[in-house]
DSSP file (Angstrom, degrees, kcal/mol; ACC not computed):
  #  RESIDUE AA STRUCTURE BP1 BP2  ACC     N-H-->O    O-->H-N    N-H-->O    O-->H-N    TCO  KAPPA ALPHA  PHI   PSI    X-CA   Y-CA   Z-CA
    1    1 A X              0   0    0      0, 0.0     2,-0.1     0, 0.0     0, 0.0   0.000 360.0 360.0 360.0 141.9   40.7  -49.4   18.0
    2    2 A X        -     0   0    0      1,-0.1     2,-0.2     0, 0.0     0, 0.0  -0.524 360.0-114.7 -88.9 156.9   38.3  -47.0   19.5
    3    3 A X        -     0   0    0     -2,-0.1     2,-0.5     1,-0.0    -1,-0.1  -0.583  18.5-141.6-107.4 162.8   36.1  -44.9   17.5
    4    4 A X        -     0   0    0     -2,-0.2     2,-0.3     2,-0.0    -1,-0.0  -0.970   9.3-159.4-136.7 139.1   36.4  -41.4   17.5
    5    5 A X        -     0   0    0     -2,-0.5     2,-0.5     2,-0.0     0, 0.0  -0.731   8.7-161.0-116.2 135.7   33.2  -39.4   17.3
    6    6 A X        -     0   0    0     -2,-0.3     2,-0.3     2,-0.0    -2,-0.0  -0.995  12.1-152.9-129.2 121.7   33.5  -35.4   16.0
    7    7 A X        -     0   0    0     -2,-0.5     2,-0.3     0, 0.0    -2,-0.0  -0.812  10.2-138.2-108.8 167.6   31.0  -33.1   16.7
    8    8 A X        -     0   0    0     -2,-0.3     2,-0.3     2,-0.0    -2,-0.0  -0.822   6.4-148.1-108.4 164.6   29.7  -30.2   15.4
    9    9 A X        -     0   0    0     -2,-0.3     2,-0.4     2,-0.0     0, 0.0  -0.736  25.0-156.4 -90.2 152.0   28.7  -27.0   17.3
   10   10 A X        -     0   0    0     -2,-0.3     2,-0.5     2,-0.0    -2,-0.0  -0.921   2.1-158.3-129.2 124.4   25.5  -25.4   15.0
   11   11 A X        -     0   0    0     -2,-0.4     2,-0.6     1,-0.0    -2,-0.0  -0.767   9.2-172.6 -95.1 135.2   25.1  -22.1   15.6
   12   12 A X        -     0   0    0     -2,-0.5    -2,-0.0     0, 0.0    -1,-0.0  -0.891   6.5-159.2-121.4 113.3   21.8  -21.1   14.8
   13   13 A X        -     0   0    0     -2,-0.6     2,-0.4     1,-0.1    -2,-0.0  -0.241  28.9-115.0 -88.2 151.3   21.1  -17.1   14.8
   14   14 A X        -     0   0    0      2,-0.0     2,-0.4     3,-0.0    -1,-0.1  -0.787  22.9-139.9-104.2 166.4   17.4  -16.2   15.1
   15   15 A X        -     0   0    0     -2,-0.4     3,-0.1     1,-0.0    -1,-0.0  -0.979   7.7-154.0-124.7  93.2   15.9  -14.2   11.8
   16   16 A X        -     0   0    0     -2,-0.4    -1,-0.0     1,-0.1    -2,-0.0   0.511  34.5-125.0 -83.7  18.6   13.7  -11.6   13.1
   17   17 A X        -     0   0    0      2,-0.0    -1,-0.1   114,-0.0     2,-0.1   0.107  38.1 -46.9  98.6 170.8   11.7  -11.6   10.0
   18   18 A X        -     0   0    0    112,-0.3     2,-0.2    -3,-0.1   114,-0.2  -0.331  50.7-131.8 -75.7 159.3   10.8   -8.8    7.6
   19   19 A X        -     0   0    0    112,-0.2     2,-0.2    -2,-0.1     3,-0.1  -0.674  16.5-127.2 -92.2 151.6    9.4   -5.1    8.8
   20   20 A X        -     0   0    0     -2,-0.2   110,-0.1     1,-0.2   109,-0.0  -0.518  49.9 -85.3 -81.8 166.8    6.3   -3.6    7.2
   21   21 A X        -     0   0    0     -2,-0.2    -1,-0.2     1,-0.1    71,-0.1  -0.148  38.3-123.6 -72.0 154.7    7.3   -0.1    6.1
   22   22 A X        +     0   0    0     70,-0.1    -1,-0.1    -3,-0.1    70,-0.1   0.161  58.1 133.8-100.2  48.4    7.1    2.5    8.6
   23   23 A X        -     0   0    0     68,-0.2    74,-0.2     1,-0.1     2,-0.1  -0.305  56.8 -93.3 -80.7 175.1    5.0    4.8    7.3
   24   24 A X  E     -a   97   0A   0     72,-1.3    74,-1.5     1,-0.1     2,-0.3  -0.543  32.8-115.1 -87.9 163.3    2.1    6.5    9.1
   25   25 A X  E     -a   98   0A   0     72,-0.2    74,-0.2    -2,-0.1    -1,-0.1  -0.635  33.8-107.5 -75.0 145.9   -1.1    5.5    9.1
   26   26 A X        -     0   0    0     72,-1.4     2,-0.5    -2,-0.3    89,-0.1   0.069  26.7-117.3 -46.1 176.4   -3.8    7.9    7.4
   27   27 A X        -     0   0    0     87,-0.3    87,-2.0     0, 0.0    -1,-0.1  -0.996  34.8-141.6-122.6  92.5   -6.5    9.8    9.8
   28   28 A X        -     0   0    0     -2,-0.5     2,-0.3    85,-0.2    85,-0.2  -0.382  18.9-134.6 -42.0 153.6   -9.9    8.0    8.3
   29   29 A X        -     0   0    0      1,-0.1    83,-0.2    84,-0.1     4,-0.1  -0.905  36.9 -73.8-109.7 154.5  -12.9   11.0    8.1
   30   30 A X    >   -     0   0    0     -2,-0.3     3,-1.4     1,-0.2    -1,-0.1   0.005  36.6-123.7 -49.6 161.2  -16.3   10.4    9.4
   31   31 A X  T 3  S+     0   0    0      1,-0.2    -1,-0.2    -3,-0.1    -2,-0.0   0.448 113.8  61.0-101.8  10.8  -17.9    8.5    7.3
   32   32 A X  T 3  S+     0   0    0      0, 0.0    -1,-0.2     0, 0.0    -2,-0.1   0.267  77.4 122.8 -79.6 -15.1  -20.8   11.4    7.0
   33   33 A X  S <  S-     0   0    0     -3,-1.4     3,-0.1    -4,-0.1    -4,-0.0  -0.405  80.5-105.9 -74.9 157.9  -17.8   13.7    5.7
   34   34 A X        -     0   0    0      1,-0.1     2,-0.3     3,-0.0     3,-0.0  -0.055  38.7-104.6 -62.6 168.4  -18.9   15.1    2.0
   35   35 A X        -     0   0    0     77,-0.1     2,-0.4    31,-0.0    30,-0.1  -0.550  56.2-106.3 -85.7 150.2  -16.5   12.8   -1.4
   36   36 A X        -     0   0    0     23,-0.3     2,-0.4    -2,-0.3    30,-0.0  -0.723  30.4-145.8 -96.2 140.6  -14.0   15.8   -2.1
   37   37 A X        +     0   0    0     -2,-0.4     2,-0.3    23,-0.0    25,-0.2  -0.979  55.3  95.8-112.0 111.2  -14.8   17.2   -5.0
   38   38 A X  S    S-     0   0    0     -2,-0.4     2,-0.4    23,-0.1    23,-0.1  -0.757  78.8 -31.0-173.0-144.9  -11.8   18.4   -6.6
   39   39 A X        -     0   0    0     -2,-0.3    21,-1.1    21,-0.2     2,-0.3  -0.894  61.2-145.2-104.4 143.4   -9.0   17.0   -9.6
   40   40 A X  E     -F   59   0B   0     -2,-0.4     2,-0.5    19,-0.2    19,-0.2  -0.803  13.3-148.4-114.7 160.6   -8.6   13.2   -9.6
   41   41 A X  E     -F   58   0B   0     17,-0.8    17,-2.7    -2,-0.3     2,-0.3  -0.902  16.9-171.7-125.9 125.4   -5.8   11.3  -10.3
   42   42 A X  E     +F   57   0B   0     -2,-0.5     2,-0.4    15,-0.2    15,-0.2  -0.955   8.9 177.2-118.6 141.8   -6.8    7.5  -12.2
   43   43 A X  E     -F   56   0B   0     13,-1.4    13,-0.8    -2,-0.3     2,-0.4  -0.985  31.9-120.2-144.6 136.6   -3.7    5.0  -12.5
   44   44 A X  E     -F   55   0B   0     -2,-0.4    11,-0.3    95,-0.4    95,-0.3  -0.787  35.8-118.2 -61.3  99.0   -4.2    1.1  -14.2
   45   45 A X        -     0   0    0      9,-1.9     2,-0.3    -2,-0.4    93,-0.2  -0.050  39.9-161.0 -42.2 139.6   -3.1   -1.5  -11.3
   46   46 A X  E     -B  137   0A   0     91,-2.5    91,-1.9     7,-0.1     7,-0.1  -0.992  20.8 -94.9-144.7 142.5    0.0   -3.6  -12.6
   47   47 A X  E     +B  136   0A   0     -2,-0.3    89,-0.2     5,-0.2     4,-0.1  -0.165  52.1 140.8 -42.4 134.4    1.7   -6.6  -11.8
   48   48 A X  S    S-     0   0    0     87,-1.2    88,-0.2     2,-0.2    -1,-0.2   0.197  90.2  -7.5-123.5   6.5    4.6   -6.5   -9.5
   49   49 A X  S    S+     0   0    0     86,-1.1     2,-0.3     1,-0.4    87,-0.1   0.473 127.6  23.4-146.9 -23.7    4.4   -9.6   -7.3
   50   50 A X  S    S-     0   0    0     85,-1.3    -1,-0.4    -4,-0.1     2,-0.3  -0.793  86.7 -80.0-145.1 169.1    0.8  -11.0   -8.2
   51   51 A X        +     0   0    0     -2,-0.3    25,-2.6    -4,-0.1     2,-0.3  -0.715  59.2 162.0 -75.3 148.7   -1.8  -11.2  -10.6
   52   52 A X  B     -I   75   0C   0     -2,-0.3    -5,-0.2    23,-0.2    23,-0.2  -0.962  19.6-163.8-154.5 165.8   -4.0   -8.1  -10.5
   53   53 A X        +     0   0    0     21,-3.8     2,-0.3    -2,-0.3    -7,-0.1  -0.475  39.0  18.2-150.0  99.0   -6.6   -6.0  -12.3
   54   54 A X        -     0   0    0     19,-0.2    -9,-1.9    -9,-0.1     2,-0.1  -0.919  58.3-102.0 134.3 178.9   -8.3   -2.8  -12.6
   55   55 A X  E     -F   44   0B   0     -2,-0.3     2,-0.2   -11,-0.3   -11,-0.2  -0.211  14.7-137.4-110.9-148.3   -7.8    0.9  -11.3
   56   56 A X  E     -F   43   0B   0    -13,-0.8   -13,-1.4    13,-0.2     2,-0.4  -0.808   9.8-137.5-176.6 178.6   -8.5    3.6   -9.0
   57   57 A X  E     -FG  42  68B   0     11,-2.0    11,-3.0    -2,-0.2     2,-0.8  -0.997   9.7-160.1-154.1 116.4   -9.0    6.8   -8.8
   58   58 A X  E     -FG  41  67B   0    -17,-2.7   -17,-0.8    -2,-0.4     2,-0.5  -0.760  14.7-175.3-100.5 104.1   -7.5    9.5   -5.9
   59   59 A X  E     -FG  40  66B   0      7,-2.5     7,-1.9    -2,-0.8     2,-0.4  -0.843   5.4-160.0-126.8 132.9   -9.3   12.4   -5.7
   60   60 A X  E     + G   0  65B   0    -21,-1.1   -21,-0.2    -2,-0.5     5,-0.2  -0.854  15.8 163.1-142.9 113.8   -8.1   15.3   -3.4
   61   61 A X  E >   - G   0  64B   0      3,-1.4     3,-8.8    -2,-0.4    54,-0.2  -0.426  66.9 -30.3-113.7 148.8  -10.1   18.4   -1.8
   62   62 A X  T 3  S-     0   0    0      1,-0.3    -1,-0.2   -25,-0.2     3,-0.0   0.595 128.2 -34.1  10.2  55.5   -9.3   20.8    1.1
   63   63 A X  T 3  S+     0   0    0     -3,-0.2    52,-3.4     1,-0.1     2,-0.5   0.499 118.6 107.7 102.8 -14.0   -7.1   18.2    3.4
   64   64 A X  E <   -GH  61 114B   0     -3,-8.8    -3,-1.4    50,-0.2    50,-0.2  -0.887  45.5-172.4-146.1 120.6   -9.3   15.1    2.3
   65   65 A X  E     -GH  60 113B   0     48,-1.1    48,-0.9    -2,-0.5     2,-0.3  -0.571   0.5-171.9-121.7 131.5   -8.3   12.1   -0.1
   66   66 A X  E     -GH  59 112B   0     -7,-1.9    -7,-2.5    -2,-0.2     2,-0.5  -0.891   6.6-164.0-148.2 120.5  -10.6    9.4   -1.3
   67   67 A X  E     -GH  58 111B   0     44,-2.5    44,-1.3    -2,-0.3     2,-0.4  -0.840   7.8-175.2-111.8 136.3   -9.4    6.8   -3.0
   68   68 A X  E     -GH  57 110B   0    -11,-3.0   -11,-2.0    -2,-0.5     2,-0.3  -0.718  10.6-154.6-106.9 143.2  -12.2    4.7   -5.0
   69   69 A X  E     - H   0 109B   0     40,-1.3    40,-1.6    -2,-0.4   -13,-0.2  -0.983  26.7-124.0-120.2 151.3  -11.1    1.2   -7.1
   70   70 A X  E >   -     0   0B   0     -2,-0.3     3,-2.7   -15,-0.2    37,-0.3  -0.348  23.9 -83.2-104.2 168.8  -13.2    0.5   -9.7
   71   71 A X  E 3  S+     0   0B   0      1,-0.4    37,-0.3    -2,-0.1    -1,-0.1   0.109 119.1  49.2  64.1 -89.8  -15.2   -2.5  -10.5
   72   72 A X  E 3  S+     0   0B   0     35,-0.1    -1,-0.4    34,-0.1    36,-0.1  -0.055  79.1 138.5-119.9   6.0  -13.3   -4.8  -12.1
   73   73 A X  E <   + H   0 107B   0     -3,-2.7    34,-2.2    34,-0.6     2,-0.2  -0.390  20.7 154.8 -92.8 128.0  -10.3   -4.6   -9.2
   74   74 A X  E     - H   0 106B   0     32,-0.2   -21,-3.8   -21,-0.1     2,-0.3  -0.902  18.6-178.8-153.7 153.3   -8.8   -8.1   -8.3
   75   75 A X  B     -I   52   0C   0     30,-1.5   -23,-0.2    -2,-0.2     2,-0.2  -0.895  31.4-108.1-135.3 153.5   -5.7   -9.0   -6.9
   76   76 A X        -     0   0    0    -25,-2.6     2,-0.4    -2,-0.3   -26,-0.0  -0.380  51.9 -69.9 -61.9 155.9   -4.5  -12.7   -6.2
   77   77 A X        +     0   0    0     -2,-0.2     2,-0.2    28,-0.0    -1,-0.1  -0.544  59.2 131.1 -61.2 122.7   -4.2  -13.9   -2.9
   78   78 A X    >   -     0   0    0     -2,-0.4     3,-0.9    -3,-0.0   -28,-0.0  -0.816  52.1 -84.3-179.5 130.7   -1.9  -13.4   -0.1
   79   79 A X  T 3  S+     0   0    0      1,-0.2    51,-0.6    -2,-0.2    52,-0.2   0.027 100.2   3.4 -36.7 103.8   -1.3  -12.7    3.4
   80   80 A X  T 3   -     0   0    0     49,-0.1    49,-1.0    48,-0.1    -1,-0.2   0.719  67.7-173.3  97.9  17.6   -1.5   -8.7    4.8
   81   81 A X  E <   -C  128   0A   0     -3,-0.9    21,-0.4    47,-0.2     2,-0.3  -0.206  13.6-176.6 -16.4 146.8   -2.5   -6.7    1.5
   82   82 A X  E     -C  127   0A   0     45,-0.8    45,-2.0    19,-0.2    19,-0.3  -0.766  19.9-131.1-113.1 122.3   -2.2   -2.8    2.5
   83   83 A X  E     +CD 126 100A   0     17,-1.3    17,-0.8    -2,-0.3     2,-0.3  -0.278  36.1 146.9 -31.7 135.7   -3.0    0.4    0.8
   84   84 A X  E     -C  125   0A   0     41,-2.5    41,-2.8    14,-0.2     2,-0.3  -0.958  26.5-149.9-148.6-176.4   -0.8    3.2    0.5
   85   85 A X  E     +CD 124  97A   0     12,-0.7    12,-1.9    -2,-0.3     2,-0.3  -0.937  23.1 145.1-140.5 179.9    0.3    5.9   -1.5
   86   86 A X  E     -C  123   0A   0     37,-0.9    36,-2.4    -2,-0.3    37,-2.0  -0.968  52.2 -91.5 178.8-163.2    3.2    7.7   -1.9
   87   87 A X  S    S+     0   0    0     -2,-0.3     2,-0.3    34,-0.3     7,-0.2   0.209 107.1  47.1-116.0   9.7    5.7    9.6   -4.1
   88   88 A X  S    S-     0   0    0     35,-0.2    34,-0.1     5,-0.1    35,-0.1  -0.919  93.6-112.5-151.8 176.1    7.7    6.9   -4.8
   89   89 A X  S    S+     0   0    0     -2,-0.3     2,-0.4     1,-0.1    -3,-0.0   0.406 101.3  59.4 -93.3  17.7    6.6    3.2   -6.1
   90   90 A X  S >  S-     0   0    0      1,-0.1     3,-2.6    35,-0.1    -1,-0.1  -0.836  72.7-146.2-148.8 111.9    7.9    1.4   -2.3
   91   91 A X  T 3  S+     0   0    0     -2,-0.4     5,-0.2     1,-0.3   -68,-0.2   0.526  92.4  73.3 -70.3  15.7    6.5    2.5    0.6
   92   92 A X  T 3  S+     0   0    0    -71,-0.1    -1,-0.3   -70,-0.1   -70,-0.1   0.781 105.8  31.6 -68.9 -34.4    9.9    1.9    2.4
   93   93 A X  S X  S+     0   0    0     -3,-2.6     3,-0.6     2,-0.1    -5,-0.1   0.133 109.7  30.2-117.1-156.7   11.5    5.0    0.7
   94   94 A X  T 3  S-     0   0    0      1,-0.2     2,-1.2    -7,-0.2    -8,-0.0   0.443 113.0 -46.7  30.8-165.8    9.7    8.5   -0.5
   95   95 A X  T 3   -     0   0    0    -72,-0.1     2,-0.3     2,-0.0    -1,-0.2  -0.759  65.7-175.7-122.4  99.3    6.3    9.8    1.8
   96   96 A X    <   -     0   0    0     -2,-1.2   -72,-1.3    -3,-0.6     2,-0.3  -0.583  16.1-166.7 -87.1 154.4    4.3    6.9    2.2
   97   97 A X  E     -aD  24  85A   0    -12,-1.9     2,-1.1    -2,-0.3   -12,-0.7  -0.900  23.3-132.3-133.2 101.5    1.1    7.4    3.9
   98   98 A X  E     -a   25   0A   0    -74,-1.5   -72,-1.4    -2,-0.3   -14,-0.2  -0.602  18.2-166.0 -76.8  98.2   -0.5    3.5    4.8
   99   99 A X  E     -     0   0A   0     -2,-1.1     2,-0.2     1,-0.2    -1,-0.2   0.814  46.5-106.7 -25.5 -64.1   -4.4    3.9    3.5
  100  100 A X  E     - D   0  83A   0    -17,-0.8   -17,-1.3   -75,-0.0     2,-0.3  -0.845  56.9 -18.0 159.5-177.4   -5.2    0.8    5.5
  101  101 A X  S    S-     0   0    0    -19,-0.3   -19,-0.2    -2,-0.2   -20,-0.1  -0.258  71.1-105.6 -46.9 127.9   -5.9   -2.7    5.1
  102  102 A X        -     0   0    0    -21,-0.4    -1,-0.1    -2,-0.3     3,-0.1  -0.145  29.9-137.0 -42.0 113.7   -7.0   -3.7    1.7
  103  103 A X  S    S-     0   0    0      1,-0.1     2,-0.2    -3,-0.1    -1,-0.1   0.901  71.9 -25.2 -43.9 -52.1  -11.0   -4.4    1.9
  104  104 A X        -     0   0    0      3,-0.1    -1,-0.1     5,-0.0   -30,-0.0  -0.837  58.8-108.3-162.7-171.3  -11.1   -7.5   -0.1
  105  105 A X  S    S+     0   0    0     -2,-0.2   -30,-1.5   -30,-0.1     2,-0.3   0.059  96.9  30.3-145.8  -5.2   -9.3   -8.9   -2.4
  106  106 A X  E    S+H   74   0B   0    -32,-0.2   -32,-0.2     2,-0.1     2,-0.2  -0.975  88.3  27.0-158.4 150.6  -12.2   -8.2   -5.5
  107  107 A X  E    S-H   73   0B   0    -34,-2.2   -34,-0.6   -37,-0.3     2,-0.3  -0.565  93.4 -39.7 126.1-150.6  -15.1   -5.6   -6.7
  108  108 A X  E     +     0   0B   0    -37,-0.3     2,-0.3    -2,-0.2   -38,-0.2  -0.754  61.3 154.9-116.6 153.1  -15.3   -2.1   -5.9
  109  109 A X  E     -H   69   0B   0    -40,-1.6   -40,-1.3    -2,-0.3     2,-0.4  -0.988  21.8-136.8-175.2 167.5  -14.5   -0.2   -2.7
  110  110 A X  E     -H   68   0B   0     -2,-0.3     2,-0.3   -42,-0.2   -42,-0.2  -0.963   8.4-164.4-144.7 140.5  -13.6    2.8   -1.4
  111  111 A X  E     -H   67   0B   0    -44,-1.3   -44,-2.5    -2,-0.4     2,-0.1  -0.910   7.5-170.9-144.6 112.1  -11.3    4.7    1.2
  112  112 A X  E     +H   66   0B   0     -2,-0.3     2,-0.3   -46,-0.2   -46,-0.2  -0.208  24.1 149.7 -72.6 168.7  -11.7    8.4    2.5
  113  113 A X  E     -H   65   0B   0    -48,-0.9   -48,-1.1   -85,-0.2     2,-0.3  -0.812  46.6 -85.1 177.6 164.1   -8.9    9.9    4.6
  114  114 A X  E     -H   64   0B   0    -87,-2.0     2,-0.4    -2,-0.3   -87,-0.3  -0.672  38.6-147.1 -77.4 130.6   -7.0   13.2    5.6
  115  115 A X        -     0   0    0    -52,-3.4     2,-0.5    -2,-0.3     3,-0.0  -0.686  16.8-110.1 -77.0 135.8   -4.4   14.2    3.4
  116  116 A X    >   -     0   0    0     -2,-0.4     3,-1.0     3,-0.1    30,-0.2  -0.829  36.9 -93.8 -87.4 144.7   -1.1   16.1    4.5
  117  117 A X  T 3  S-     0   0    0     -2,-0.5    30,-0.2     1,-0.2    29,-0.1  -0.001 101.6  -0.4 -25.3 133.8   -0.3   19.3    3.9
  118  118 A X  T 3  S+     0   0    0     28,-1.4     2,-0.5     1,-0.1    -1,-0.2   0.198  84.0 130.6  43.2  29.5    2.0   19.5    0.6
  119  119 A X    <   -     0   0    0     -3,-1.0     2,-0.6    27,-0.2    27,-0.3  -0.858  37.6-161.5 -87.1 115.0    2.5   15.8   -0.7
  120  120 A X        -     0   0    0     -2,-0.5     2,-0.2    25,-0.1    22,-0.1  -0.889  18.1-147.5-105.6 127.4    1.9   15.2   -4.3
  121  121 A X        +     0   0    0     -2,-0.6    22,-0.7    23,-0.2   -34,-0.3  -0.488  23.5 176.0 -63.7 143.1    1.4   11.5   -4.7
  122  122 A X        +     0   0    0    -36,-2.4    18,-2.4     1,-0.2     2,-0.4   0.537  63.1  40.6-115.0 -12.2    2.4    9.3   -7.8
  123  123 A X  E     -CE  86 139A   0    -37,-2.0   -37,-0.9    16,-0.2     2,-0.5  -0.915  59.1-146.4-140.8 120.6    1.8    6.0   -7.1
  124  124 A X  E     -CE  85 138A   0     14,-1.4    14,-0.5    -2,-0.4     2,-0.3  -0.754  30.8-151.0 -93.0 135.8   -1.0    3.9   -5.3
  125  125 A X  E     -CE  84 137A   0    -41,-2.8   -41,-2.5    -2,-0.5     2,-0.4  -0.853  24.1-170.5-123.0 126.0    0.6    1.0   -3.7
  126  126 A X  E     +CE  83 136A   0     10,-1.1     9,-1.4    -2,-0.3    10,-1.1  -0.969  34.3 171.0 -81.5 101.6   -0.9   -2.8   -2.8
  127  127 A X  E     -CE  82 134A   0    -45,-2.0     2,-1.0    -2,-0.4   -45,-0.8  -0.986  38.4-129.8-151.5 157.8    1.9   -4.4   -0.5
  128  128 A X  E >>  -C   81   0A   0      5,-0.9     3,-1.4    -2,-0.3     4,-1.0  -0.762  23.6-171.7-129.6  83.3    2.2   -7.3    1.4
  129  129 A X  T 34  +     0   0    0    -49,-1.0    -1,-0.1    -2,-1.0   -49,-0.1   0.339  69.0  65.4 -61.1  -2.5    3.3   -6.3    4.7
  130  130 A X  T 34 S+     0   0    0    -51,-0.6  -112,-0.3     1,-0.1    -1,-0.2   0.465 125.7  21.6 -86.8 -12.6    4.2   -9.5    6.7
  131  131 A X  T <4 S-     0   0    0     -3,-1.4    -2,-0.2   -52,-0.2  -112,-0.2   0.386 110.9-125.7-139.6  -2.8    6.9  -10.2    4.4
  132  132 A X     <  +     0   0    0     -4,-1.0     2,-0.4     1,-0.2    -3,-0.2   0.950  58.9 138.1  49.1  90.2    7.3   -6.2    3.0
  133  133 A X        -     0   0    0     -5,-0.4    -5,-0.9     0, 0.0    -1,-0.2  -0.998  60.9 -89.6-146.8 164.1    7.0   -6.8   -0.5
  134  134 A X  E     + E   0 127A   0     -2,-0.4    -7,-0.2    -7,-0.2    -6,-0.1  -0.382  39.2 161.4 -60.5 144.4    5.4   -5.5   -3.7
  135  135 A X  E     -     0   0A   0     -9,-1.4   -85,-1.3     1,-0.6   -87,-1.2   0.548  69.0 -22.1-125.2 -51.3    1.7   -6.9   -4.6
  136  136 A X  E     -BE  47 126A   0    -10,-1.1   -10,-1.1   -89,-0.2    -1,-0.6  -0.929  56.7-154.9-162.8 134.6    0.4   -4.3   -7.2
  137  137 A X  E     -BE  46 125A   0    -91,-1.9   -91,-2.5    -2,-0.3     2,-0.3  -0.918   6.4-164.5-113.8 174.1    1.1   -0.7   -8.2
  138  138 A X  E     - E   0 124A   0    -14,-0.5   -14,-1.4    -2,-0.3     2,-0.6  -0.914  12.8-157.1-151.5 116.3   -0.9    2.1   -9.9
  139  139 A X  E     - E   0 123A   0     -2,-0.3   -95,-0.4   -95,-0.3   -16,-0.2  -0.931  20.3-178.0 -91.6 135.5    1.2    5.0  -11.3
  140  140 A X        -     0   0    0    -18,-2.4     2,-0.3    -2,-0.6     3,-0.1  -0.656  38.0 -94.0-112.2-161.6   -1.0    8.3  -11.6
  141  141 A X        -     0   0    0      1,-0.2   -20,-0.1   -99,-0.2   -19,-0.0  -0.675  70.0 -62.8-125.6 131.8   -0.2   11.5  -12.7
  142  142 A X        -     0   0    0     -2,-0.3     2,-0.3   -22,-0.1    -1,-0.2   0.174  54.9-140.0 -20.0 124.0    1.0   14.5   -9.4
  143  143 A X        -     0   0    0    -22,-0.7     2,-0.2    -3,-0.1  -103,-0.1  -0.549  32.5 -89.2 -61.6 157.0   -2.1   14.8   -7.2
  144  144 A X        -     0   0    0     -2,-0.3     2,-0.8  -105,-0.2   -23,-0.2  -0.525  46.3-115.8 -35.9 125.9   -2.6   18.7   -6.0
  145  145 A X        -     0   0    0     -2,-0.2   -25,-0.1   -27,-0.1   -28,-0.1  -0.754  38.2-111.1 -84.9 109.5   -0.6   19.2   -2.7
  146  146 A X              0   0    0     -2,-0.8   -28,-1.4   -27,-0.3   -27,-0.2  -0.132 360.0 360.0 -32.3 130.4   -3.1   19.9   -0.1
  147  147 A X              0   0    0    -30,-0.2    -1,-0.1   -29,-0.1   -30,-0.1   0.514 360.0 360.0 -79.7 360.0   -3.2   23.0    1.2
């Protein structure tokens, strides 16, 4: 008796992987440009994907946002950190504005930029853009909408 052989077809669909959010990137200012002197907004980093620890601090004058993390700031390890902020705690949704890559990963460090015109921030955002997830958040309290 002859054997009888079945195949299968396997369809395999390609997975073009997750998107980082599409928010814009910030405008950096020379690095000559004055720290805005103005009201600052300080929020406690908290887990949402990783270990972390520490704060920062947004302060924002005439058009120009500098946000400082203090110290004691560490986050765990993982591929693509980015800064943002935004008005909402996922920089998919609300008006995120992408700070930049995360400097490192421990200590203190700091990133000036241009603000836009009438955005009050609540939340400074650690997320791990090669796979668009949550790392870290910081809620703080409404920034001033630049004028």
């Amino acid at each position: 008796m002859g054997r009888v052989c079945t195949c299968s077809l396997l369809l395999v669909m390609a997975c073009s992987g997750p998107q980082p959010p599409t928010a814009p990137d910030a405008t950096p200012v020379a690095p000559e440009t004055p720290a805005p002197m103005g009201m600052s907004a300080t929020g406690t980093f908290v887990r949402t994907g990783y270990n972390v620890t520490g704060r920062a601090v947004l302060t924002v004058s005439n058009g120009v946002g500098q946000l400082v993390f203090s110290s004691d700031f560490t986050i765990a390890s993982t591929p693509g950190p980015v800064v943002y902020l935004n008005t909402t705690n996922n920089p998919n949704t609300g008006q995120p504005l992408r700070i930049g890559a995360l400097i490192r990963r421990s200590g203190s460090q700091t990133y000036t930029f241009q603000v836009p015109t009438g955005v009050q921030y609540r939340w400074i955002l650690i997320w791990c853009d090669p796979f668009n997830v949550a790392m870290a958040e910081a809620s703080i309290p409404p920034t001033p909408a630049s004028p």
